[in-house]
RODOKOL-367171 format. One record per atom (N, C-alpha, C, O): x, y, z. Coordinates in steps of 0.2 Angstrom, whole numbers, plus 5000, padded with zeros to 4 digits. Example, Ala and Ser with C-alpha at 12.3 -4.5 7.8 and 13.67 -1.06 7.14 Angstrom:
<rs>
506649725039
506249785039
506649845039
507149835042
506449895035
506849955036
506450005039
506750065040
</rs>
This chain:
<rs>
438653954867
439053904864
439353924858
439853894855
439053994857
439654004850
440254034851
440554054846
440654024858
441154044858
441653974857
442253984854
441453904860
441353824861
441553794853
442053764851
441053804850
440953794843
440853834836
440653824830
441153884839
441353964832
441753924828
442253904829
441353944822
441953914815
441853834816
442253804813
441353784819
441353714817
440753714814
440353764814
440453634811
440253614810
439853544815
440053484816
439253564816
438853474819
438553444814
438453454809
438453384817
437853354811
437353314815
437453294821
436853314812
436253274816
436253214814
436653194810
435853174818
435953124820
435853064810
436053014808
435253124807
435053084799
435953124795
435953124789
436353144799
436853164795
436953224793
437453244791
436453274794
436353334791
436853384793
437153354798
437153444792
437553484794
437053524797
436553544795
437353554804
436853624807
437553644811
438053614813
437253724810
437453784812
437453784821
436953804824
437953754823
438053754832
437553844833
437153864837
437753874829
437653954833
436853964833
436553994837
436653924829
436053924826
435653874832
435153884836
435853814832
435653744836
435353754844
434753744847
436153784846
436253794851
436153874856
436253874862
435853914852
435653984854
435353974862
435153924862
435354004866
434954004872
434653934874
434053924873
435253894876
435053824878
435653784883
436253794884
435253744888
435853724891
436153674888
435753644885
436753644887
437153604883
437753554887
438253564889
437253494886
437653434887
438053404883
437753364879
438753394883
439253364879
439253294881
439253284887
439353264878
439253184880
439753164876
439753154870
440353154881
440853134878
440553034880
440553024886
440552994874
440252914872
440752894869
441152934866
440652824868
440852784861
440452714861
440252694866
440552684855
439852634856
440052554861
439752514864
440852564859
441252514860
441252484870
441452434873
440952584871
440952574881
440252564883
439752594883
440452474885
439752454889
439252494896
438652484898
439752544898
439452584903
439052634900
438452644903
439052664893
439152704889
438352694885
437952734886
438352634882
437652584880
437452604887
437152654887
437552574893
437052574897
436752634896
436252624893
436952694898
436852754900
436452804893
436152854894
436552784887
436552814881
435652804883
435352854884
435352744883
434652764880
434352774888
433752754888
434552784893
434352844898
434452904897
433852934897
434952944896
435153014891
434353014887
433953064887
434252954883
433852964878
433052994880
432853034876
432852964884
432152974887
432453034890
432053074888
432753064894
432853124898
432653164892
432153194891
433253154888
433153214881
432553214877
432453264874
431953144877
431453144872
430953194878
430753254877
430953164884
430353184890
430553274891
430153314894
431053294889
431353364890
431053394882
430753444882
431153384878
431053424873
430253374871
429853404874
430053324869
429353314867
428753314871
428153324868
428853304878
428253294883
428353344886
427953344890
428753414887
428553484890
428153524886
428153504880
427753584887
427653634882
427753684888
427453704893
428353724884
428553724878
429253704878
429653734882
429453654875
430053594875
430453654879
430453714880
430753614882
431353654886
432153664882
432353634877
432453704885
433053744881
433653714883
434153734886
433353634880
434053594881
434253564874
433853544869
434953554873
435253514867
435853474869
436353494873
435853414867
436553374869
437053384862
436853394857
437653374864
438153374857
438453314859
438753314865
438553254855
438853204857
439653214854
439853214848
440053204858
440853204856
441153134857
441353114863
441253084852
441153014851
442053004851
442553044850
441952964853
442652904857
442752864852
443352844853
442352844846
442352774842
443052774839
443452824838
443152714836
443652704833
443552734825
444052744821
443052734823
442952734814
442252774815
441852764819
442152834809
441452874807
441152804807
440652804811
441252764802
440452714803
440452674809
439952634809
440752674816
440652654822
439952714826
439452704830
440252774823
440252814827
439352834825
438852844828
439452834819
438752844814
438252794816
437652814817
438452724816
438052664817
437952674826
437452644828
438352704830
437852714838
437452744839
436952744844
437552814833
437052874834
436352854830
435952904829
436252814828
435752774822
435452744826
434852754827
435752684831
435352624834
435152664842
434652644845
435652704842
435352714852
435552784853
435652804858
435652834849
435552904851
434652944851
434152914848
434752984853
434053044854
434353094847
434953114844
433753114846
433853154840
434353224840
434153274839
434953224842
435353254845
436053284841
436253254836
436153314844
437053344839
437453304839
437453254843
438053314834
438553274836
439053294834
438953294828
439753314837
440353344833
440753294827
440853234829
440853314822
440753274817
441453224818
441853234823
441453184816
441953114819
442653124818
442953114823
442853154812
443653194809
443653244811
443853274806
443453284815
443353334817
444053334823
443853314829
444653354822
445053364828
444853404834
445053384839
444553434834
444253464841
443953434846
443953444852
443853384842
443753344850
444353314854
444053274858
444853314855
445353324859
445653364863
446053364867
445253434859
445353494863
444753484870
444853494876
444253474866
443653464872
443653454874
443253464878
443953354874
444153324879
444653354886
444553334892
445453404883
445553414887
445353484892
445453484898
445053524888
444553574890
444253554896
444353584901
443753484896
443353494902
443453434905
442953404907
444253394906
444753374909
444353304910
444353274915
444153274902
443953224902
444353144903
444753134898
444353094908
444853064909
444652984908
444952944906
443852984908
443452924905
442752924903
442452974904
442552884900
441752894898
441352854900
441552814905
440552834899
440252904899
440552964902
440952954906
440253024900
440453084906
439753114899
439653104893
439553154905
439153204901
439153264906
438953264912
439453324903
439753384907
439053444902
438853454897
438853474907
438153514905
438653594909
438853614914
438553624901
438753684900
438253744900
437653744899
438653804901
438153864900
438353894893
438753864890
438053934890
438153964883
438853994882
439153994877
439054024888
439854044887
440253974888
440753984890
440353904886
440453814888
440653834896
440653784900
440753884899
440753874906
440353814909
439753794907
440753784913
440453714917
439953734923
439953784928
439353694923
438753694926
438853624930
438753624936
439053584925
439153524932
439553474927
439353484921
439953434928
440353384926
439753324927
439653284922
439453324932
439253254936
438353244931
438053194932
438353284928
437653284923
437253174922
436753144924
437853154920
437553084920
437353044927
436853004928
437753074933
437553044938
436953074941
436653044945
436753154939
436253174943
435453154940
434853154944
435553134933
435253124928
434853054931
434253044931
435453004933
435152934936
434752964944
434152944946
435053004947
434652994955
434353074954
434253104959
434253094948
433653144951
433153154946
432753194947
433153114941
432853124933
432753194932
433153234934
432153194929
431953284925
432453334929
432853374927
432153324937
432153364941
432953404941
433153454944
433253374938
434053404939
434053464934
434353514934
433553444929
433753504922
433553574927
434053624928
432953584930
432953634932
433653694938
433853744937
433853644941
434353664945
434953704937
435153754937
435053644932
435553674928
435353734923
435753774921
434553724923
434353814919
434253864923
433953914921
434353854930
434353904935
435353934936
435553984938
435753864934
436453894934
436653924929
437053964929
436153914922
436453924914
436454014912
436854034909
435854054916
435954094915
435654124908
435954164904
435154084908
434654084901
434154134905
434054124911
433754164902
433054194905
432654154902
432654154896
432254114906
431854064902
431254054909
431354054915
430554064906
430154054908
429953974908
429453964906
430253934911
430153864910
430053824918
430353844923
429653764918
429653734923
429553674921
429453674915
429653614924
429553554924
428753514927
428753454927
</rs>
């Protein structure tokens, strides 16, 4: 992902700045392009969320996943106030952040939800992440850290 996020800034969900290079090292990476404003979006946001709590807090040893949310809202306090009430403790491309137009058009996003799960070079692992998420739960992550090309001793 440091090639994706080289030279940006994220911030966690209490606000914090973190180092994408640092965050993101040997992990697979789901971009979740959201806005709080899409009812499909709320739907699917606090399913995302138990995926992501059940993946990093109930495995040992968490698994080498991170989502970055790339937000759609109209206003930083729209965007601040969705990742407060209904995000997972997760990244987020900072709101005035222009890049997110590039990564929209990068990984040929056309509506949202979309959560597109990437390999550490942003190479595409699958576009279809939210729908696999609905009809496979847990069980898809392994399919995506078998595509990411992580060496990871992990199972489900």
């Amino acid at each position: 992902m440091v090639d994706v996020f080289s030279g940006r800034v994220l911030v966690s969900r209490d606000g914090r700045s973190v180092d994408p290079e640092e965050a993101l090292q040997n992990k697979v990476v789901g971009l979740y392009f959201s806005a709080s404003w899409c009812s499909p979006c709320r739907d699917f946001t606090p399913v995302l969320c138990d995926f992501y709590t059940e993946l990093l807090e109930e495995t040992q040893p968490p698994a080498p996943f991170e989502v970055v949310f790339i937000s759609s809202d109209r206003s930083a306090e729209e965007m601040s106030g969705y990742m407060r009430a209904m995000h997972g403790d997760w990244l987020a491309l900072p709101f005035h952040d222009p890049y997110k137009h590039d990564l929209k058009k990068k990984y040929n996003i056309t509506a949202i939800p979309k959560l597109v799960i990437v390999k550490q070079t942003g190479e595409v692992i699958t576009d279809k992440g939210r729908k696999q998420i609905r009809d496979k739960g847990l069980s898809c992550f392994q399919n995506w850290l078998e595509g990411a090309d992580i060496f990871q001793n992990f199972n489900i």
